[in-house]
KOLDO-115248 format. One record per residue (C-alpha): z, y, x. Coordinates in steps of 0.5 Angstrom, whole numbers, padded with zeros to 4 digits. Example, Ala and Ser with C-alpha at 12.3 -4.5 7.8 and 13.67 -1.06 7.14 Angstrom:
! residues 2
<zz:0016&yy:-0009&xx:0025>
<zz:0014&yy:-0002&xx:0027>
! end
This chain:
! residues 409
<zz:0080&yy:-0161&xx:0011>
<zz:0078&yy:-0167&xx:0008>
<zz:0082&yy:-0174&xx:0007>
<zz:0085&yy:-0177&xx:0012>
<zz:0079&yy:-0184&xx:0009>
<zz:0074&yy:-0179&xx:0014>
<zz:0073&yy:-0180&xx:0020>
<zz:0069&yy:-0175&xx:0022>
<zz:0068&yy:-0168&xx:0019>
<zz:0066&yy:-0160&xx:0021>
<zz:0069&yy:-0154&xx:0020>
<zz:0068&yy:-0147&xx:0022>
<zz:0072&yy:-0143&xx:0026>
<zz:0075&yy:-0139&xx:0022>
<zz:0078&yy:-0144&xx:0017>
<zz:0079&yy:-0148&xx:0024>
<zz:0079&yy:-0155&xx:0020>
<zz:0085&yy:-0152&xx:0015>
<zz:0086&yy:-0154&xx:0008>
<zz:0085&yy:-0147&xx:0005>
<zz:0089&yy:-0150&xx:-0001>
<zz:0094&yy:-0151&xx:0003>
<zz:0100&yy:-0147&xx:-0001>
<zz:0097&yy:-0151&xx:-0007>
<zz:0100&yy:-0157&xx:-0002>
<zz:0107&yy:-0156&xx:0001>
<zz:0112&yy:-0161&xx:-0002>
<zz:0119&yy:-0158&xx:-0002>
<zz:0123&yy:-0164&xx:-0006>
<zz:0126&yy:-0166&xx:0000>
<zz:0130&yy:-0160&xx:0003>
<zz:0137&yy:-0159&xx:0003>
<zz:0140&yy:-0153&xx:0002>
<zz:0147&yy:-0156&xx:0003>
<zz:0148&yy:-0154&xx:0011>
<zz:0145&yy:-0147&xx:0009>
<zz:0148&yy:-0140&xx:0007>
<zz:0146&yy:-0136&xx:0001>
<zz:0141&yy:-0132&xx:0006>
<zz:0137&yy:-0137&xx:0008>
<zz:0136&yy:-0141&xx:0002>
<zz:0133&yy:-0135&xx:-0001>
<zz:0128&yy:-0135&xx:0006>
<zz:0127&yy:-0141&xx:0005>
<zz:0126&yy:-0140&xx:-0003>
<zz:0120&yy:-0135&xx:0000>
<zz:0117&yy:-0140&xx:0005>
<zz:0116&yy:-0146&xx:0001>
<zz:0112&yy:-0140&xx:-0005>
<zz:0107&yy:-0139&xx:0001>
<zz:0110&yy:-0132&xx:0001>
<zz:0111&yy:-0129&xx:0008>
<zz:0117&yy:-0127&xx:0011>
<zz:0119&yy:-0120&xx:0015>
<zz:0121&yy:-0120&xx:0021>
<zz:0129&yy:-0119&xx:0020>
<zz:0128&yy:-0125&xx:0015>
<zz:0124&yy:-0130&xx:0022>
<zz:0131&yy:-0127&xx:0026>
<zz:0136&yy:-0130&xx:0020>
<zz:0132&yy:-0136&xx:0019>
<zz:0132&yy:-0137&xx:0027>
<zz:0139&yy:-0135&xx:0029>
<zz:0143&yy:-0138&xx:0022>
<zz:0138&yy:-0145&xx:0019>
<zz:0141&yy:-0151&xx:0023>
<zz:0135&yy:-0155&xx:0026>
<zz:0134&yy:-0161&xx:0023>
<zz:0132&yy:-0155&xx:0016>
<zz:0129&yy:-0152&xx:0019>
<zz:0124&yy:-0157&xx:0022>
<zz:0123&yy:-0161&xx:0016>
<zz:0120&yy:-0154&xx:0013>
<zz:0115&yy:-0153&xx:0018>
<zz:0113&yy:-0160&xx:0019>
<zz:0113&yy:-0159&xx:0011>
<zz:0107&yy:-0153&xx:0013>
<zz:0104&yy:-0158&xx:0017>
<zz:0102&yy:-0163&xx:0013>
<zz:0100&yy:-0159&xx:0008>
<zz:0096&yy:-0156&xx:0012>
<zz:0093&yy:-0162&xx:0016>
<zz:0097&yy:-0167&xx:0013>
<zz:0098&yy:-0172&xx:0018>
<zz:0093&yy:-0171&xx:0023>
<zz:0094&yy:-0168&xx:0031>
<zz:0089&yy:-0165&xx:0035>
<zz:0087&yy:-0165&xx:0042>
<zz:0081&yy:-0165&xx:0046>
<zz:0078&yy:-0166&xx:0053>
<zz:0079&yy:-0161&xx:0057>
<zz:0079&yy:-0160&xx:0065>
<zz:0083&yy:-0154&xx:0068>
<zz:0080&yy:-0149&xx:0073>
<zz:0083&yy:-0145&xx:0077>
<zz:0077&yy:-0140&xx:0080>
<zz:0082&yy:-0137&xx:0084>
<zz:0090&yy:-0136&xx:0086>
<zz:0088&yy:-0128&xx:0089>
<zz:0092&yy:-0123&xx:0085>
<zz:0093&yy:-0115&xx:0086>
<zz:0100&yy:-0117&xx:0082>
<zz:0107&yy:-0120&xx:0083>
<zz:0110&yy:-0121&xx:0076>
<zz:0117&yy:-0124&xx:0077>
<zz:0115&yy:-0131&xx:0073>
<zz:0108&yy:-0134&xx:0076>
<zz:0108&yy:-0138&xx:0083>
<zz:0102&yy:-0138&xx:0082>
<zz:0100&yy:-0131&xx:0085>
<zz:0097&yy:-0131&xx:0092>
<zz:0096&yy:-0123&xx:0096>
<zz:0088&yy:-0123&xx:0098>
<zz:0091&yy:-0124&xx:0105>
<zz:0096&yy:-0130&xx:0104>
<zz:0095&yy:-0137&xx:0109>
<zz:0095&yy:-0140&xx:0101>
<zz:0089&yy:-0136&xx:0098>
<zz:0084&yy:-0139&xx:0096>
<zz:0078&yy:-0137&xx:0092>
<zz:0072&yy:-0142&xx:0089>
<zz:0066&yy:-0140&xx:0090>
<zz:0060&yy:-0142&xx:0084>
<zz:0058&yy:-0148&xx:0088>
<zz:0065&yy:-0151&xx:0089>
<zz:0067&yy:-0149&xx:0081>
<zz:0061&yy:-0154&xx:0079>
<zz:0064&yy:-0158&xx:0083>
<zz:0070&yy:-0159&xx:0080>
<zz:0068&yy:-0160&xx:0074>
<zz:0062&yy:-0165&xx:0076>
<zz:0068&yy:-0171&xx:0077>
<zz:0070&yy:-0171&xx:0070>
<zz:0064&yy:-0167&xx:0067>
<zz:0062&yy:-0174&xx:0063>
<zz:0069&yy:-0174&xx:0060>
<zz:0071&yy:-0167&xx:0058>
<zz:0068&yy:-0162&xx:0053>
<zz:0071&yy:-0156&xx:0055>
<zz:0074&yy:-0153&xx:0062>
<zz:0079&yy:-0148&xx:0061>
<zz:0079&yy:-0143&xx:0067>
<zz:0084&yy:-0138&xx:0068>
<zz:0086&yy:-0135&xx:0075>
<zz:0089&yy:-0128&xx:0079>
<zz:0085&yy:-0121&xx:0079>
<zz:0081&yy:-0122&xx:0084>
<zz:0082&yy:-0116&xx:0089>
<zz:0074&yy:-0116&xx:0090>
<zz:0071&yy:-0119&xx:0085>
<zz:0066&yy:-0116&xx:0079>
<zz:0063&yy:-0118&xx:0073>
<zz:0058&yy:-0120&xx:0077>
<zz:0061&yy:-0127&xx:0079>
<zz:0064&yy:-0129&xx:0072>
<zz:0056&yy:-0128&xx:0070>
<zz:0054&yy:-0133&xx:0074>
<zz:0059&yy:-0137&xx:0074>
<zz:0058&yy:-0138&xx:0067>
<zz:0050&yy:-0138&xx:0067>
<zz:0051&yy:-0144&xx:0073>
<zz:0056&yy:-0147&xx:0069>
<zz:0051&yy:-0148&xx:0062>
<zz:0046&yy:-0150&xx:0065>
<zz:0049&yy:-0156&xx:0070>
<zz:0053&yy:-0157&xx:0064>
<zz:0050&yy:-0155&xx:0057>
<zz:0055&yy:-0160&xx:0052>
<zz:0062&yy:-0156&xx:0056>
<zz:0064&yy:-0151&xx:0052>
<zz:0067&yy:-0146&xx:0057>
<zz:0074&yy:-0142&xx:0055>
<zz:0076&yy:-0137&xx:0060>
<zz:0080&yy:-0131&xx:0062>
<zz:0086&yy:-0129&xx:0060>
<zz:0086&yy:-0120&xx:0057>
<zz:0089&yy:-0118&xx:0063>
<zz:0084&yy:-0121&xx:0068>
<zz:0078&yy:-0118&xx:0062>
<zz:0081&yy:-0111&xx:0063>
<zz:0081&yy:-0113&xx:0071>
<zz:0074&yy:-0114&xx:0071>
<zz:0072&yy:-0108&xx:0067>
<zz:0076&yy:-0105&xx:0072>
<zz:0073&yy:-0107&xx:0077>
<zz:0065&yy:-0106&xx:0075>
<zz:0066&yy:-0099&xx:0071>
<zz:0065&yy:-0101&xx:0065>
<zz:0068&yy:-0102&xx:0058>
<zz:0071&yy:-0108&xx:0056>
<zz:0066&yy:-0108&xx:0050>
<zz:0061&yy:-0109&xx:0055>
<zz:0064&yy:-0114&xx:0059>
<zz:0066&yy:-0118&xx:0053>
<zz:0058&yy:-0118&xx:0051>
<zz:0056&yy:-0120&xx:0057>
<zz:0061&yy:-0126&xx:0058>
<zz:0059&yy:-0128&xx:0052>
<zz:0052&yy:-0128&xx:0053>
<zz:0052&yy:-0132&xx:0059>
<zz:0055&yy:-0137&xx:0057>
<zz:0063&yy:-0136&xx:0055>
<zz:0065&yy:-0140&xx:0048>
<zz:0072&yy:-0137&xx:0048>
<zz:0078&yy:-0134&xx:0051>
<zz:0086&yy:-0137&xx:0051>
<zz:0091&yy:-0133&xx:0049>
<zz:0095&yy:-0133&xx:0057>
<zz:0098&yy:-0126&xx:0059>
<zz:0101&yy:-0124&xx:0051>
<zz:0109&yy:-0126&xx:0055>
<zz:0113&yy:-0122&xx:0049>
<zz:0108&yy:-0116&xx:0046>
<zz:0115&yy:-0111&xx:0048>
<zz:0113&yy:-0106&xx:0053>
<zz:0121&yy:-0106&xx:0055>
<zz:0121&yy:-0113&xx:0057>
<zz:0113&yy:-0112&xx:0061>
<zz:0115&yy:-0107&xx:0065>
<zz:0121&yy:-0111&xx:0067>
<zz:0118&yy:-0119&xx:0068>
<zz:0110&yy:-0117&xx:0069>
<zz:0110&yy:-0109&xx:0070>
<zz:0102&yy:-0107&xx:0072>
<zz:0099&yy:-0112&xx:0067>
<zz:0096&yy:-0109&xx:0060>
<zz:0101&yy:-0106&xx:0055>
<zz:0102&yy:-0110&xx:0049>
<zz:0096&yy:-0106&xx:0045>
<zz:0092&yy:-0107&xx:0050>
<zz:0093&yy:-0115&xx:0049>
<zz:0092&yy:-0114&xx:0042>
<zz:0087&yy:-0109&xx:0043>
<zz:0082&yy:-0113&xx:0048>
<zz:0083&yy:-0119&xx:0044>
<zz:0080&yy:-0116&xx:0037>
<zz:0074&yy:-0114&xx:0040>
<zz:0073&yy:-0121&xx:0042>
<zz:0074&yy:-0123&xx:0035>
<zz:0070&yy:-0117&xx:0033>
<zz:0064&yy:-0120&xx:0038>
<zz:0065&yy:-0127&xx:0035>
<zz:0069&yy:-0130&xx:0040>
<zz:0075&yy:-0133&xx:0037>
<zz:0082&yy:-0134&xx:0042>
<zz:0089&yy:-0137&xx:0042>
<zz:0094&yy:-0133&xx:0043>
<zz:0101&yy:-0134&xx:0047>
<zz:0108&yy:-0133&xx:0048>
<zz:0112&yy:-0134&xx:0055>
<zz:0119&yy:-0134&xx:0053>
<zz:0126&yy:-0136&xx:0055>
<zz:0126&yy:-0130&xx:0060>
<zz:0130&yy:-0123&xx:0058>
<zz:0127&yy:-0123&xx:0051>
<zz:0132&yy:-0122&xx:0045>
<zz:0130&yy:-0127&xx:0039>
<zz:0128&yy:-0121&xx:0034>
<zz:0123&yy:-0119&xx:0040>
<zz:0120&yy:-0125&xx:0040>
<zz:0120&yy:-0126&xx:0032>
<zz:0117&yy:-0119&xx:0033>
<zz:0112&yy:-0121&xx:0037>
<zz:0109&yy:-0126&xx:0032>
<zz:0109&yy:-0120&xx:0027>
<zz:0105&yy:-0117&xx:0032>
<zz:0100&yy:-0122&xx:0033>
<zz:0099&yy:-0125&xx:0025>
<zz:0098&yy:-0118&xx:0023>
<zz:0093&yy:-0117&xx:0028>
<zz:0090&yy:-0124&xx:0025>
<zz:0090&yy:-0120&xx:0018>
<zz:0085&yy:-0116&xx:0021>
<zz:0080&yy:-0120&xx:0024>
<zz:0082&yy:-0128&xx:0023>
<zz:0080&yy:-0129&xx:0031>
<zz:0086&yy:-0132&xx:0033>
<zz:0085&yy:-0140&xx:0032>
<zz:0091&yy:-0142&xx:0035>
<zz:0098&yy:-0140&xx:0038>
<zz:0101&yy:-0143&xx:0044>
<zz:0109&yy:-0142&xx:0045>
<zz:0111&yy:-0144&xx:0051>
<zz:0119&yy:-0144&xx:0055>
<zz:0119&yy:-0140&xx:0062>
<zz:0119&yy:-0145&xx:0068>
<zz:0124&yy:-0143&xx:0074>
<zz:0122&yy:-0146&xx:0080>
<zz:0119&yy:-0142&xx:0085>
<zz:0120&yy:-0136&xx:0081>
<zz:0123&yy:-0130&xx:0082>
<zz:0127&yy:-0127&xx:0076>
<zz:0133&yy:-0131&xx:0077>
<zz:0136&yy:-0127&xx:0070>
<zz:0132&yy:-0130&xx:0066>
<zz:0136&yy:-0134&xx:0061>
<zz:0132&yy:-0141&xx:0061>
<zz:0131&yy:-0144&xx:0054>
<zz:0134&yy:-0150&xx:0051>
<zz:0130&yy:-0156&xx:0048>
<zz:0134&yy:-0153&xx:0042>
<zz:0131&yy:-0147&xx:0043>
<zz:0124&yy:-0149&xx:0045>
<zz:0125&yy:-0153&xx:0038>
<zz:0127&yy:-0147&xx:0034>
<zz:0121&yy:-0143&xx:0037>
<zz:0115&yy:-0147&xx:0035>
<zz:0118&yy:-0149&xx:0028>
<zz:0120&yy:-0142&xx:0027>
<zz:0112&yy:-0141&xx:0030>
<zz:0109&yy:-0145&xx:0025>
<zz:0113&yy:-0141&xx:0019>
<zz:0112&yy:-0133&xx:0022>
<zz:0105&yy:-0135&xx:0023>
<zz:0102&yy:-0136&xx:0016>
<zz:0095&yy:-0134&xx:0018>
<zz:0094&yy:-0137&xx:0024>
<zz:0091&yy:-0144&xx:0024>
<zz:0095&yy:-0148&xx:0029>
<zz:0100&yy:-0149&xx:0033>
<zz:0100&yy:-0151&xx:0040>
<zz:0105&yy:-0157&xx:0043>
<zz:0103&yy:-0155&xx:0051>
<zz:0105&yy:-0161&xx:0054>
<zz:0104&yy:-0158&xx:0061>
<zz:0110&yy:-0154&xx:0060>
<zz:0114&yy:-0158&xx:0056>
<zz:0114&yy:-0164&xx:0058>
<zz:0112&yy:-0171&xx:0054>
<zz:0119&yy:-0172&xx:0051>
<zz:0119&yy:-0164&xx:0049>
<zz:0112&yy:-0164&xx:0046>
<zz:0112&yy:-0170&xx:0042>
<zz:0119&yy:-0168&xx:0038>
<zz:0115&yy:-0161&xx:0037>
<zz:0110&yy:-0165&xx:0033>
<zz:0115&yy:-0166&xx:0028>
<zz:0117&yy:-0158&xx:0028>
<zz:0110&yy:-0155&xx:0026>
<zz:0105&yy:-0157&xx:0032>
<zz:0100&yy:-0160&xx:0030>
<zz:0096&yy:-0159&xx:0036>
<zz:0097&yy:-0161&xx:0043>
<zz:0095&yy:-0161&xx:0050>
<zz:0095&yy:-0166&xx:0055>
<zz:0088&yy:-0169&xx:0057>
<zz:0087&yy:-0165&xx:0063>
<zz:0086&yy:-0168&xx:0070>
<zz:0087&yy:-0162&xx:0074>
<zz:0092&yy:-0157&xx:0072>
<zz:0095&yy:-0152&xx:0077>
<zz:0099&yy:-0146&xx:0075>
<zz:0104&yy:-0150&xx:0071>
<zz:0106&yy:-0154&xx:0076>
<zz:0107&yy:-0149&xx:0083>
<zz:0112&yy:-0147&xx:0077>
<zz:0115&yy:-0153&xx:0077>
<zz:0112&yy:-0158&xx:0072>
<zz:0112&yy:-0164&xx:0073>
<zz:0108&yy:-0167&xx:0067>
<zz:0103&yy:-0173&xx:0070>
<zz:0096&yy:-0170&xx:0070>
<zz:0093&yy:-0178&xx:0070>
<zz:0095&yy:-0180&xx:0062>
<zz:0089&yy:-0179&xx:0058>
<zz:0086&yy:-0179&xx:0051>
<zz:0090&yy:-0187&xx:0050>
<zz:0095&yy:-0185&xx:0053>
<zz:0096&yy:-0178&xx:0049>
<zz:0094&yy:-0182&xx:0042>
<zz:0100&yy:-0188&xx:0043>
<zz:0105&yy:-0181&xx:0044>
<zz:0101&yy:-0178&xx:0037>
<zz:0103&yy:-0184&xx:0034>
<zz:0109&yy:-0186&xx:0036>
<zz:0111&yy:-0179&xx:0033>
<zz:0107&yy:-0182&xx:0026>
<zz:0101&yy:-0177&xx:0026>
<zz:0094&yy:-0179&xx:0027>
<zz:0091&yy:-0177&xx:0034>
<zz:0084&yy:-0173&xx:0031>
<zz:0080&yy:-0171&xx:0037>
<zz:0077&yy:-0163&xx:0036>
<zz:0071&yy:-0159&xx:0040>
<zz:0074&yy:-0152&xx:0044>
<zz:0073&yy:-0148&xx:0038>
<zz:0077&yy:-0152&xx:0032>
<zz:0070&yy:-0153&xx:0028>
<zz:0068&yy:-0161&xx:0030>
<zz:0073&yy:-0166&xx:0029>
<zz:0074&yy:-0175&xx:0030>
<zz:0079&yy:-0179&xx:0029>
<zz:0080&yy:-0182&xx:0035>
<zz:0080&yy:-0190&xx:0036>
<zz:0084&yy:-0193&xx:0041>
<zz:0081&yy:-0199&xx:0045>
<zz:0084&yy:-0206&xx:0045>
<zz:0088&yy:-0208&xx:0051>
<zz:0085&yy:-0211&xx:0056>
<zz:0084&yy:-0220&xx:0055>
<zz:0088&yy:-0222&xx:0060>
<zz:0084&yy:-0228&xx:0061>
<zz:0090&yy:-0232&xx:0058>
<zz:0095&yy:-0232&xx:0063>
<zz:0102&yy:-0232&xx:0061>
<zz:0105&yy:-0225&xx:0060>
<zz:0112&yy:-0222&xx:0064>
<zz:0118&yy:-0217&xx:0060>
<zz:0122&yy:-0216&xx:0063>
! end
């Protein structure tokens, strides 16, 4: 990563933008050690070493270290690697279809094939959405249910109409489960599907559907999905096939805090293996609408503690996701001092999060975003899809008001 003098710079996918000197980078003079116990300061000793820490010690440093520590110490690791840049870019949010031959206990998104509320877009109505906003953005993000009819064959042309009336958009698309539907439907191997996705047009895929890699916990809030190792599984034949991925975790449900520092291990373990993983999106459950009314519902403590615990566990996996459409502006601008170096919030449609409850406008777009960055002190950088393109994003002037007088009220 270059100086913060450069207003534009390139990378490539792998690194993602990162400063792989990074370790070389972290500044540790700052920490105080006098609210901490003994244990966690030897797992802290650890961290600002760059070596990396087990899961019983994430548990520790999670459940033990008080929050501000801790937030200065993945903050720390931000900086270091990026300094004090925050990413985002303009994407749009598609949903293809709300149809789904499953019920899992959290989503409100889910429709049967024979609901009043289903819909399904067809190739030309999928355009359509994009056209709007097709100056604007450069990615659509499309994700939906498992439709109960359709095949590859959709997704292909989906995908090839989509590059040829919108050739500068990168397309990130389908979660692993709606990958292994989509084999399922077409006879065919996840491989081959992957293959043919990509070659139709397919950039990426984001990391939707990991909830917490616990077979226990799946079984129990989104029985009939993919195991865990066939989350895992699917995604590194996408990184083996040159198509990078985000990766996720759904938490505040019935998970224990070691399932979901558990369930990072499992996921930068993977990324030692094929370094595909680009960024990691933490995200708290939201309840309205929902049907698993013993889910435990994190706290904004807890949500805090999570995506700076995130940022220390995943030592490998380039950034940090600040999901603004679930956590809200004020949520999401705070984690942004808790290790998150990247947020979301550019999008002009959005449908999932918000049949479960978000409230998160959906209008305020890149000045608006860039005045949260800075107010939080970072500097707002705008990136392509796969983290590879980057410009320091500068905000236009106000409006001259033609001299007339201003009202504060």
């Amino acid at each position: 990563m270059p100086s913060t003098t450069s207003d534009s710079w390139s990378s490539n996918s792998i690194e993602a933008g990162i400063d792989h000197n990074w370790k070389d980078n972290i500044n540790s003079n700052f920490i105080d050690y006098a609210h901490v116990n003994n244990s966690v300061r030897i797992i802290i000793s650890k961290v600002i070493q760059g070596i990396r820490i087990t899961v019983d010690e994430g548990v520790t440093l999670h459940d033990e270290c008080d929050l501000p520590t801790l937030a200065y110490l993945a903050n720390m690791l931000k900086v270091a690697r990026y300094e004090n840049n925050i990413f985002f870019n303009r994407n749009l949010h598609v949903n293809q279809t709300n149809v789904c031959v499953l019920a899992c206990k959290f989503c409100a998104f889910r429709e049967g094939p024979k609901s009043d509320d289903a819909y399904s877009l067809s190739i030309e109505q999928y355009l359509e959405r994009i056209e709007p906003y097709s100056k604007h953005i450069t990615e659509v993000h499309t994700v939906g249910g498992l439709h109960n009819e359709w095949t590859i064959e959709y997704y292909l042309s989906l995908f090839e109409s989509t590059k040829n009336r919108f050739p500068d958009i990168q397309i990130k698309a389908l979660t692993a489960v709606e990958i292994k539907h989509i084999a399922k439907q077409s006879n065919l191997e996840i491989k081959d599907v992957l293959i043919q996705l990509r070659d139709s047009g397919l950039d990426s895929i984001p990391g939707g559907g990991a909830e917490i890699l616990d077979d226990d916990v799946r079984d129990y809030i989104c029985k009939g999905k993919e195991s865990s190792d066939e989350y895992l599984e699917i995604h590194k034949i996408a990184h083996e096939l040159g198509i990078p991925s985000n990766c996720t975790m759904l938490f505040g449900t019935i998970e224990t805090t070691k399932q979901r520092i558990s369930h990072l291990d499992k996921l930068r373990l993977l990324q030692d293996e094929t370094n595909g993983f680009q960024c990691f999106v933490p995200y708290p459950f939201l309840p309205d609408k929902t049907r698993l009314p013993d889910a435990q519902l994190a706290t904004a403590n807890e949500i805090l503690r999570t995506v700076a615990i995130s940022r220390i566990m995943l030592d490998n996996i380039p950034h940090i996701k600040s999901y603004r459409m679930n956590l809200g502006d004020k949520i999401s601008a705070l984690a942004l001092l808790h290790g998150a170096d990247d947020i979301d919030g550019t999008v002009s449609h959005e449908e999932i999060m918000h049949k479960a409850g978000s409230t998160t406008p959906l209008d305020q777009i890149d000045n608006d975003l860039a005045i949260l960055i800075e107010q939080m002190g970072g500097i707002p950088v705008e990136r392509n899809t796969d983290y590879t393109k980057f410009r320091k994003f500068r905000r236009q002037s106000p409006p001259d008001n033609k001299g007339l007088p201003v009202a504060y009220g």
